[in-house]
C-alpha positions as CSV (number, residue, x, y, z in Angstrom):
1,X,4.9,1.2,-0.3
2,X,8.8,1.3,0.4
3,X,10.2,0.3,3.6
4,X,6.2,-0.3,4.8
5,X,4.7,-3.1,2.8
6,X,7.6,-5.7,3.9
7,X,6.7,-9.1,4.9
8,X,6.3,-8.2,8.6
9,X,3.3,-5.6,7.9
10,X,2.0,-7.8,5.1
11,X,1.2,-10.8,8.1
12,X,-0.4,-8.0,9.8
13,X,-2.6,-6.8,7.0
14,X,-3.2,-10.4,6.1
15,X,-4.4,-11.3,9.8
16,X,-7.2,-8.6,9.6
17,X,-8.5,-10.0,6.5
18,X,-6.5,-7.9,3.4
19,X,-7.7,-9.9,0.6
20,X,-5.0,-9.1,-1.8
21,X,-2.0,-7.0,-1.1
22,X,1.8,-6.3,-2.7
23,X,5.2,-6.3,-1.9
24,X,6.9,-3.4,-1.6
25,X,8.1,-1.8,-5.5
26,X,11.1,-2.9,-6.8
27,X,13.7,-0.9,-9.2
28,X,14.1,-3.2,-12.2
29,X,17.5,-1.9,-12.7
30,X,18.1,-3.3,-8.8
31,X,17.0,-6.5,-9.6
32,X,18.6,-7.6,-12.6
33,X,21.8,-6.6,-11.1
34,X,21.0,-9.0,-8.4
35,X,20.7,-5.8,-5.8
36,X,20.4,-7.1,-2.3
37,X,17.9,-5.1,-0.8
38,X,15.5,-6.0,-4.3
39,X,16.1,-9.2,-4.4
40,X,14.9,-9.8,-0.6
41,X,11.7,-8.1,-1.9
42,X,11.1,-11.1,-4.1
43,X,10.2,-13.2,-1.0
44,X,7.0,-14.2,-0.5
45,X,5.4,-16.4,1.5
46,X,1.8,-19.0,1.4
47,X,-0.1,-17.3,4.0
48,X,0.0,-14.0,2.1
49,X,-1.6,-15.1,-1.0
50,X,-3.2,-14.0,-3.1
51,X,-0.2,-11.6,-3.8
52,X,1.6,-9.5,-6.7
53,X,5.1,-8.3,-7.1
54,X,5.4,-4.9,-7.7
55,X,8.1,-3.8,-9.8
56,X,9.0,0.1,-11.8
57,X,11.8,1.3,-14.2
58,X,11.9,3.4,-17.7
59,X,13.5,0.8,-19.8
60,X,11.9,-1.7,-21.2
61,X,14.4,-4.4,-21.4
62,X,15.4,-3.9,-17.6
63,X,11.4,-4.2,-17.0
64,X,11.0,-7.3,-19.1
65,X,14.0,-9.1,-17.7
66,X,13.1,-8.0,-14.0
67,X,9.5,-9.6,-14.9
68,X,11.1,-13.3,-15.5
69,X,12.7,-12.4,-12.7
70,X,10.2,-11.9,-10.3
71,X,8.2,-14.8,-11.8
72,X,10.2,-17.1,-10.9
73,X,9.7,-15.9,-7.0
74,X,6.2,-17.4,-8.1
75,X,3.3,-14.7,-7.2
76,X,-0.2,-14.4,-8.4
77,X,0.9,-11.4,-10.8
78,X,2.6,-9.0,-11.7
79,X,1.8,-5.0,-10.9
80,X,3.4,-2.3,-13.0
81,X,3.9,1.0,-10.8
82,X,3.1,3.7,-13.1
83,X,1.9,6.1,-10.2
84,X,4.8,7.0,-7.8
85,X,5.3,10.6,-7.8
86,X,8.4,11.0,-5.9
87,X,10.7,12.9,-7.6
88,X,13.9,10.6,-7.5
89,X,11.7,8.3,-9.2
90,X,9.4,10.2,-11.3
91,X,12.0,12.3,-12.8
92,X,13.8,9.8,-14.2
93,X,10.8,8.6,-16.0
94,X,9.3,5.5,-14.1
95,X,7.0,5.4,-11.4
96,X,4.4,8.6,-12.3
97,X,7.4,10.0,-14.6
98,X,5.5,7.3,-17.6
99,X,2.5,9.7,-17.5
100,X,5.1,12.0,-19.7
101,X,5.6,8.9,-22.1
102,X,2.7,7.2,-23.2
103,X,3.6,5.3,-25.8
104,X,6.5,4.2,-23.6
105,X,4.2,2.9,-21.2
106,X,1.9,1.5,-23.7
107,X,4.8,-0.4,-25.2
108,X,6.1,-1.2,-21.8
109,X,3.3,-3.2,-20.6
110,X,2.4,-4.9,-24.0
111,X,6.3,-6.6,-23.7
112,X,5.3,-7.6,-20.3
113,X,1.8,-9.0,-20.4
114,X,3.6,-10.8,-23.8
115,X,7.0,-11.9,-21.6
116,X,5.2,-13.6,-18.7
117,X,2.5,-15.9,-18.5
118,X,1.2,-14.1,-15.1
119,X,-1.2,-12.0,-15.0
120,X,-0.1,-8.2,-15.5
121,X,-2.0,-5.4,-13.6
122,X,-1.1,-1.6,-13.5
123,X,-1.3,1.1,-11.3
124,X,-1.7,4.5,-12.2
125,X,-2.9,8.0,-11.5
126,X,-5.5,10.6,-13.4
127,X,-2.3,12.2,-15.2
128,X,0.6,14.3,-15.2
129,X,-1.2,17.7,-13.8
130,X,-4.5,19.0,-14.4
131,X,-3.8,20.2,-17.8
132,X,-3.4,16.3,-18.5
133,X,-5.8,14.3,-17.2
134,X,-5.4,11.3,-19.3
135,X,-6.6,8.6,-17.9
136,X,-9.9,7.8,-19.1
137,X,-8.0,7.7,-22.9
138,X,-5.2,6.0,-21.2
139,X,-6.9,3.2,-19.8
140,X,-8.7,2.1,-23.1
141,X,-5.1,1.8,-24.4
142,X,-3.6,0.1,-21.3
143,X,-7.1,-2.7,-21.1
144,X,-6.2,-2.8,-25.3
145,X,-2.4,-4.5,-24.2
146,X,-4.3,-7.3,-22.3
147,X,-3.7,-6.4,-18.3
148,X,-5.8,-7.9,-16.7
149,X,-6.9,-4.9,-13.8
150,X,-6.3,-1.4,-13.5
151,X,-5.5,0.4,-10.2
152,X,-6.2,4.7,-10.4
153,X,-4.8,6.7,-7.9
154,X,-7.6,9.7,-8.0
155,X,-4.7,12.5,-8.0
156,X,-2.1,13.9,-10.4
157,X,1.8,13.2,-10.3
158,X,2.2,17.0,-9.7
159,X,-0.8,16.5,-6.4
160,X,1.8,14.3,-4.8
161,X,-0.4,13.6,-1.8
162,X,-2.1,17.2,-1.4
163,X,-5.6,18.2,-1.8
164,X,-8.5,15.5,-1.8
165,X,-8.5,12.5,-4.0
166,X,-11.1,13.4,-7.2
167,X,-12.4,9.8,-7.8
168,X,-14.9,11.1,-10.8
169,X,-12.7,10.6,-13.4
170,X,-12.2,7.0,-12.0
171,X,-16.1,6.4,-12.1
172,X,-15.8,7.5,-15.8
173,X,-13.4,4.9,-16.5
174,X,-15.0,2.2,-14.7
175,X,-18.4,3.5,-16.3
176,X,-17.1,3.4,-19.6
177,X,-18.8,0.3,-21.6
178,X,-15.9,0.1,-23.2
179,X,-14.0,-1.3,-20.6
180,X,-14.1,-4.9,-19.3
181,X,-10.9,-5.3,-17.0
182,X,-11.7,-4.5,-12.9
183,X,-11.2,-1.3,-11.9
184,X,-9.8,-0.5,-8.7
185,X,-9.6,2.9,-6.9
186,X,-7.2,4.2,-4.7
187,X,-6.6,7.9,-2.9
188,X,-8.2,8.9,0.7
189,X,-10.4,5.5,1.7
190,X,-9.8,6.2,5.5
191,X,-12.7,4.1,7.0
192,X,-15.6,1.9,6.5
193,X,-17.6,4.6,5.6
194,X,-15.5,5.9,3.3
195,X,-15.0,2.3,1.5
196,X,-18.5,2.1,1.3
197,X,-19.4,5.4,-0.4
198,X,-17.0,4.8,-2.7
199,X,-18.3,1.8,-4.0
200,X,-22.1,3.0,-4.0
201,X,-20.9,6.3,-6.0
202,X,-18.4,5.2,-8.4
203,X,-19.2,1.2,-8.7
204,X,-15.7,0.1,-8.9
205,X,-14.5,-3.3,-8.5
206,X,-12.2,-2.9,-5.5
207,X,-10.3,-0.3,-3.6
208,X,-6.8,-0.3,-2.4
209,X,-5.7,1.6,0.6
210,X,-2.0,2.2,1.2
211,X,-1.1,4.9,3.8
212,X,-4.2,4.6,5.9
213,X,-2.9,1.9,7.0
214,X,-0.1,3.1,8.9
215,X,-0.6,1.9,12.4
216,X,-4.4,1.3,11.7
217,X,-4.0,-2.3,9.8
218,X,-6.8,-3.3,11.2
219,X,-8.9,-1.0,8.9
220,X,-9.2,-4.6,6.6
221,X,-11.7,-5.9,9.2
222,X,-13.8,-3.2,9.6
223,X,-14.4,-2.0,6.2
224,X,-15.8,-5.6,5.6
225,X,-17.8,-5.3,8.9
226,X,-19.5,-2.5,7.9
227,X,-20.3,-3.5,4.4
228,X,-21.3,-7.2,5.3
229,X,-23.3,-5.6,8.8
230,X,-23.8,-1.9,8.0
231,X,-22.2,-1.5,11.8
232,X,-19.0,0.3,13.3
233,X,-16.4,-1.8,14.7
234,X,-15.1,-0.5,17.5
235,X,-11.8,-0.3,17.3
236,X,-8.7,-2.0,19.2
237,X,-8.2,-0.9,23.3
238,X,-4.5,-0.2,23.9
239,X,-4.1,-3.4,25.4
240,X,-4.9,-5.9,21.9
241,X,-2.6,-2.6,20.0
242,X,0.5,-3.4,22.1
243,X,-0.4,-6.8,21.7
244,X,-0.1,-6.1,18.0
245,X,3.1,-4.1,18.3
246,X,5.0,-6.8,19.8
247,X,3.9,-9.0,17.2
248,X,4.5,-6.8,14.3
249,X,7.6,-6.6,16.2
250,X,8.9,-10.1,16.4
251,X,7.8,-10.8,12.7
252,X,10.0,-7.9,11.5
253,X,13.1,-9.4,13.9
254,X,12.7,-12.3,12.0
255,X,13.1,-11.1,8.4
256,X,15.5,-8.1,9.5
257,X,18.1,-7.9,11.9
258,X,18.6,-6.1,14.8
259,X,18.5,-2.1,14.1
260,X,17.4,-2.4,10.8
261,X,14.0,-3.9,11.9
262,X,13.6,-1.8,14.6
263,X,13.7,1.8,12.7
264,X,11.7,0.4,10.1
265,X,9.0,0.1,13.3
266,X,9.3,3.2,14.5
267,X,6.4,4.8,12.1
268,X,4.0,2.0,13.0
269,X,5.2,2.5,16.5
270,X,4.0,6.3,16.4
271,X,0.7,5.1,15.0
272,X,-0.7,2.8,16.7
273,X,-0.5,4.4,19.7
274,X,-1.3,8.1,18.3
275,X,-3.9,10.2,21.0
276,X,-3.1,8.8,24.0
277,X,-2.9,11.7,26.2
278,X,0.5,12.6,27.7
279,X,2.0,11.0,25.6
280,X,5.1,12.8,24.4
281,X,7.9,11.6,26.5
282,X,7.4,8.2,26.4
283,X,6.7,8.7,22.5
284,X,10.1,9.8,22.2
285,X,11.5,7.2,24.3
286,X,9.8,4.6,21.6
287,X,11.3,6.5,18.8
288,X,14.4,6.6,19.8
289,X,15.2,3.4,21.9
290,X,17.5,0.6,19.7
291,X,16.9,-1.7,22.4
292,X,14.8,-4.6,21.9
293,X,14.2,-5.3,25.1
294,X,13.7,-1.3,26.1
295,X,11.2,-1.1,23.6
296,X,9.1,-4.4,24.7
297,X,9.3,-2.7,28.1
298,X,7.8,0.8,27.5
299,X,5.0,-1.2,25.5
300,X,4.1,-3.0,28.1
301,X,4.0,0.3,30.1
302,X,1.8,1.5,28.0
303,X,-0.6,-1.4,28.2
304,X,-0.2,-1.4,32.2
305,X,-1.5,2.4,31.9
306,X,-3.9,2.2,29.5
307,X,-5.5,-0.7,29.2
308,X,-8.6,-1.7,27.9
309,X,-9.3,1.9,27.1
310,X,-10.0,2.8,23.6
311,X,-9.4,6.4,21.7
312,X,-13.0,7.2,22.0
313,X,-13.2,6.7,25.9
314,X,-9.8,9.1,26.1
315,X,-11.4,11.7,23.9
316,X,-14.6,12.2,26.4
317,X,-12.3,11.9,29.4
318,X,-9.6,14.4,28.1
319,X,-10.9,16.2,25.5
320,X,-8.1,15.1,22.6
């Protein structure tokens, strides 16, 4: 996820137990023209691993040399982002846009499982629309090039992020005899619960969350908690979230500078304190501050008010 998954938020995720996670994508055509921003996307460091590179682009050439590239920054593979339905990206023909050109993908990933001696995973969603839902086809052909995992994103390019995921025609693949590779789901895994019920139902190998995460990393631990105990973690009290701000905080001062670091916090910011009561004005003093120091200091209000308090006490007491 752009301008989320960066190496500050990655420590997070990794701290409550992510077992695998990914840089943010990466244009092809930005990195082989030595782009600044994608080539700082390359860095990775030991504590994250394991961990792929994520890289999308519509020309094959551009995505095999951006491959060598990005080998050489030394992950454990190599993920091809054939689900991003934004429309900058997608109408151009990467990202979900490759769901319009299947044998361009196909041939796309076959020169890069060939070019690199990584493994090469792809992501991917059910198809273009609903007239095209492809993907149980689709991933026969992609296992058939030699990746070695399959990601599904249970929507269509033209879904974007509406409606409810529909993780059948995931189950299908994975249920397919034919196929041999992991399959991973993605789309709506908001809780333990959740996790859980999707792996009883559909029997995939893994599941990958991506925007539940927003100011809820901690989601790692207690989906394991609940499938190793069967129990409910309760979650953080305001006090070990500001905690956790501040620390996201300083990790993304030291791989940004200054301004840049802080508005890339602000979304995390909003999330991990969302539903405290009351809240409004010294939300929009968080979100708006440029002040390091300003901002340390209205945390730490927040932790002098609230406490060891957790969202479920404020819900009883105020009705939120």
């Amino acid at each position: 996820m752009e301008d989320i998954t960066d190496p500050s938020f990655r420590y997070i995720c990794k701290m409550f137990g992510a077992d695998f996670m990914y840089t943010e994508f990466i244009s092809s055509d930005g990195l082989i023209r030595d782009g600044k921003s994608s080539v700082k996307k390359l860095d990775l460091f030991d504590y994250e691993r394991p961990i792929g590179i994520q890289l999308y682009g519509h020309i094959i050439e551009s995505m095999v040399d951006a491959a060598h590239r990005a080998r050489e920054a030394n992950p454990d593979l190599i993920d091809l982002n054939f689900g991003c339905p934004v429309r900058k990206i997608a109408a151009r023909g990467a990202g979900a846009g490759m769901l319009q050109n299947i044998p361009l993908m196909i041939e796309m990933t076959s020169a890069i499982v060939r070019a690199v001696d990584l493994p090469v995973t792809v992501k991917t969603r059910l198809g273009w629309d609903d007239n095209t839902k492809i993907i149980v086809d689709l991933a026969e052909r992609l296992q058939d090039t030699g990746i070695a995992a399959l990601t599904i994103h249970g929507r269509t390019r033209a879904q974007l992020y509406r409606g409810e995921a529909d993780w059948t025609l995931i189950g299908e693949v994975k249920n397919n005899p034919r196929m041999k590779i992991p399959v991973i789901g993605n789309g709506d895994v908001n809780g333990p619960e959740r996790a859980k019920l999707m792996f009883d139902r559909y029997g995939v190998d893994g599941i990958m969350i991506g925007r539940a995460t927003f100011g809820r990393p901690w989601i790692f631990r207690e989906i394991r908690h609940y499938l190793d105990t069967g129990k409910i973690l309760p979650e953080p009290t305001v006090d070990e979230k500001a905690d956790l701000a501040l620390l996201h905080l300083d990790k993304s001062l030291e791989h940004k500078e200054g301004k840049p670091a802080i508005l890339e916090m602000r979304r995390h910011f909003s999330s991990y304190f969302k539903g405290l009561p009351n809240f409004k004005d010294t939300r929009l003093r968080l979100l708006t501050s440029t002040d390091v120091n300003e901002i340390r200091e209205i945390i730490e209000e927040i932790r002098d008010k609230w406490g060891s308090c957790r969202s479920e006490d404020l819900t009883g007491i105020y009705g939120i």
